[in-house]
N, C-alpha and C positions, 0 to 999 in steps of 0.2 A: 049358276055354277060358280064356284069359286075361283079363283082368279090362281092360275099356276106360276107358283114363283121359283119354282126349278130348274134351272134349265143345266144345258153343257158347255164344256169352254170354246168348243167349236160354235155354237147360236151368240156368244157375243166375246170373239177373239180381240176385237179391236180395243173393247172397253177394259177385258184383263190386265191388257200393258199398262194403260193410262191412270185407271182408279180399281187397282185389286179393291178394297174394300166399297163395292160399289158398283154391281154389274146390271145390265139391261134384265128386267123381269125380276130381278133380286134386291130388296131391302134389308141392312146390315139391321137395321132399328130394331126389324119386327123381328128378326132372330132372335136378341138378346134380350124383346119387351121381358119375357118371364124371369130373366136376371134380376132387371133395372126395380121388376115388382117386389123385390126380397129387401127387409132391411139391412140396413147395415150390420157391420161384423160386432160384435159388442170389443168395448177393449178395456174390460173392468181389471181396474192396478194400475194402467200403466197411463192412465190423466195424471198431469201437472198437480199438485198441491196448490190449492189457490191461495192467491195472497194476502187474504184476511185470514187466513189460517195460520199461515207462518209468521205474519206481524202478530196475532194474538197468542201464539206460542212465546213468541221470544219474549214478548212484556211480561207475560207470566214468567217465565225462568228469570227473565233479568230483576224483576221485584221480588221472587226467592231468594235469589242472591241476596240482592242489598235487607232483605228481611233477618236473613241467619246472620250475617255478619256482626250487623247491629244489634241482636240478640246476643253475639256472641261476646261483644264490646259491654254491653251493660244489662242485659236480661238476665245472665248468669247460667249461659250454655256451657261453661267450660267440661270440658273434660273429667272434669274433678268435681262437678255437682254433688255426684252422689254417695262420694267418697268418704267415709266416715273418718280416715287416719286424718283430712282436711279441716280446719276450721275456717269460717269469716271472719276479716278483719275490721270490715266495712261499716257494719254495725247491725242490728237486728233486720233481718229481710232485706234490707237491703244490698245493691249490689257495691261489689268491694272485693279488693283483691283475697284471694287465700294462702295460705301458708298452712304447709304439714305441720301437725302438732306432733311432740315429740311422744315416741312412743315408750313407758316405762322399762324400764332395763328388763326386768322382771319377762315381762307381756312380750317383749320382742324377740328375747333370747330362748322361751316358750317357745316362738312361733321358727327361728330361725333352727333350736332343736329340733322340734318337729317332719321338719321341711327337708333337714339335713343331714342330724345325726341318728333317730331316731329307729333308721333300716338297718342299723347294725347295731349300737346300744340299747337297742329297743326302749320301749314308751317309758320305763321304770329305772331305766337306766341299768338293768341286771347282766347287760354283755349278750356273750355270743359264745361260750367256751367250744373247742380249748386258743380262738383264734382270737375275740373281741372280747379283750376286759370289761367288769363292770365296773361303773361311776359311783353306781351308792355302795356308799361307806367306802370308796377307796381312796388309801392313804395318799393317791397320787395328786385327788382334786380338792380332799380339803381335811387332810390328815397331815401326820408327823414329815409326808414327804414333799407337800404342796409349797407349790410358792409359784408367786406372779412371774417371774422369768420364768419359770420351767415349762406352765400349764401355757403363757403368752407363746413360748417357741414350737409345743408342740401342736397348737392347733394353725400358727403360722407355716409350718415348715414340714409337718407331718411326722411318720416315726413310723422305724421298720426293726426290727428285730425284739431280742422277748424282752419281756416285763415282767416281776412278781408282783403281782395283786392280790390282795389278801390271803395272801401264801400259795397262791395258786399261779403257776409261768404259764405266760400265754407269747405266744411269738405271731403277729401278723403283722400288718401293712397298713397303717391309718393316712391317708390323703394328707395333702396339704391344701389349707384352706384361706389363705391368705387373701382371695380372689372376693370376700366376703368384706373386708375392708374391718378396721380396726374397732367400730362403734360396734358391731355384727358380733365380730368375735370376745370384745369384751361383755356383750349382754351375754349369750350363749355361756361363757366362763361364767359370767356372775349366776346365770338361771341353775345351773348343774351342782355349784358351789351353796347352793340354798335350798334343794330340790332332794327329796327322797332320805331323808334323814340327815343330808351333808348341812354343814353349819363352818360358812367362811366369810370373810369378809368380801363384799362385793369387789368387781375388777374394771378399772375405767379404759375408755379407749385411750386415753394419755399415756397407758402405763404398756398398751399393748402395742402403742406405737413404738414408745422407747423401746421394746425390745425387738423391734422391727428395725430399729437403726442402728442398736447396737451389733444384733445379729448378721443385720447385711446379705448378700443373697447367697443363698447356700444353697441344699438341698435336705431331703429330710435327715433327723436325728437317727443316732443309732443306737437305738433300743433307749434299755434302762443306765448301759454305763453312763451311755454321754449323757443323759440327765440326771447322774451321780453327778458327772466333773462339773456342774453349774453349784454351786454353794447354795446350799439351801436359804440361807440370810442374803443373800444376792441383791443388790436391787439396780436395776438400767440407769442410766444416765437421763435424768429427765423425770423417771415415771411415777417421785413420790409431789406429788402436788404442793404449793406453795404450802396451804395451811395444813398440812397431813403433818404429824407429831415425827421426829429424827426418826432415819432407820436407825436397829438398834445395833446393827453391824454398819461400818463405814465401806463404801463401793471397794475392791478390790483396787489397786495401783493397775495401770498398764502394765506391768513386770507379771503380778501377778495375775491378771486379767489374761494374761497370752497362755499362763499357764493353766489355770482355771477352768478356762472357756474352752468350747468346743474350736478345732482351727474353721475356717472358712472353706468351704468348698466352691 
C-alpha cells in the first residue's frame, strides 16, 4: 500500500506552529516534484545584449563615421557632386574644391521667367487680358517707352494701376520682386527684352542696383503716370558702366531729379 501523506492539523498540532512548511506524514518536495519537472519560463527579448555585439556594433558605426567624413574631405561626396550649375577646380577627376559656374544671362532669366513670371504673362509672353499686359512687342520692355530705370523700378517695386499697351488699358497689380536680387532681375529683363520678337539691349545687375539705390524703399509705382514722370533718357547714378559709350542725355540735377522722380514713399 502506499504510504498516506495526508493528514489533519489536529494529527500534528505541534509541528504546525514550529515548521508550517513541513508537517509529520507530509513532504512539501513531493507536492511541488510536478512543478520542479516543468522547464523554465522562456524570456525571449528581454536577455541582455551581449558584449561582443555591442563592441562590434560601435566599431562598425565609429568606422562609418570616420569613412564618410574622409570621403567627404577628399573623395568628393559633397553636396554638389551631381550638380551640373557646379564645375571642378581641382583638375581632371580629381578631388578639388567647386565653384558655381556662372549661368548665361540669357539661360537664367529663361529659367527665373519661367519659375516666376510665366503664371500670368504666360510662356509667350501674350499677357492675361484685360488685367496682365503682354511683353511681346510691348512698347514698355523694349519699344519707344523702355528704358532701364523704368523696366529696373518696375520689377523692383512692382505697379498697380492701368497701363496702355499696344493700345490696349489693362489695370491690375504686378508684385514686387525685389526679393530675387539684382543679378535675377537684370537676367529676367535682359531674357524678355530679347525674347519673342523684342530686340533690346541686354540689362546688367549694376544698372538694376543703381536704381535700387536711387529709388530707396518705397512701395509699388502707380500705374503708367509715375512711369511717364521718370524721363525716358533717364539714367541712375552709377548704372552706366566704366566702358559703356556717354548717355546721350546727362542725369537730371537734384532740382530737377525731385521734380522728375517719383516722391518716396
Amino acid at each position: 500500500m502506499s504510504k498516506n501523506l495526508v493528514g489533519t492539523e489536529k494529527d500534528f498540532p505541534s509541528t504546525l506552529d514550529q515548521n508550517p512548511d513541513k508537517r509529520e506524514g507530509f513532504e512539501t518536495t513531493e507536492l511541488y516534484a510536478p512543478f520542479l519537472r516543468e522547464p523554465p519560463e522562456p524570456y525571449d527579448g528581454f536577455e541582455p545584449v551581449p558584449l561582443w555585439v555591442s563592441l562590434a556594433f560601435g566599431a562598425l558605426l565609429c568606422y562609418g563615421t570616420f569613412y564618410m567624413v574622409i570621403q567627404t574631405k577628399i573623395g568628393g561626396w559633397e553636396a554638389n557632386t551631381f550638380d551640373r550649375s557646379f564645375t571642378w577646380t581641382g583638375g581632371s577627376g580629381g578631388p578639388g574644391k567647386k565653384e558655381a559656374a556662372p549661368e548665361p544671362p540669357m539661360v537664367l532669366g529663361a529659367r527665373i521667367f519661367n519659375n516666376n513670371c510665366a503664371q500670368c504673362h504666360k510662356s509667350q509672353g501674350e499677357g492675361n487680358p484685360p488685367s496682365i499686359p503682354p511683353l511681346a512687342g510691348s512698347e514698355w520692355v523694349a519699344g519707344d517707352q523702355a528704358s532701364v530705370a523704368r523696366l529696373s523700378r518696375i520689377l523692383l517695386y512692382g505697379l498697380n494701376g492701368p497701363i496702355t499697351v499696344k493700345g490696349v488699358s489693362y489695370n491690375g497689380a504686378m508684385p514686387a520682386w525685389a526679393s530675387l536680387g539684382e543679378e535675377k532681375i537684370a537676367a529676367v529683363l535682359t531674357y524678355i527684352r530679347a525674347s519673342w520678337g523684342n530686340q533690346a539691349e541686354p540689362i546688367t545687375k549694376e544698372q538694376v542696383a543703381a536704381a535700387k539705390k536711387a529709388a530707396g524703399t518705397r512701395g509699388p509705382l502707380n500705374g503708367q503716370a509715375e512711369l511717364l514722370s521718370i524721363p525716358i533718357d533717364y539714367v541712375d547714378p552709377g548704372a552706366t558702366p566704366a566702358t559703356a559709350a556717354p548717355a546721350t542725355a546727362a542725369a537730371p540735377t537734384p532740382a530737377d531729379k525731385k521734380d522728375a522722380m517719383p516722391a518716396k514713399k
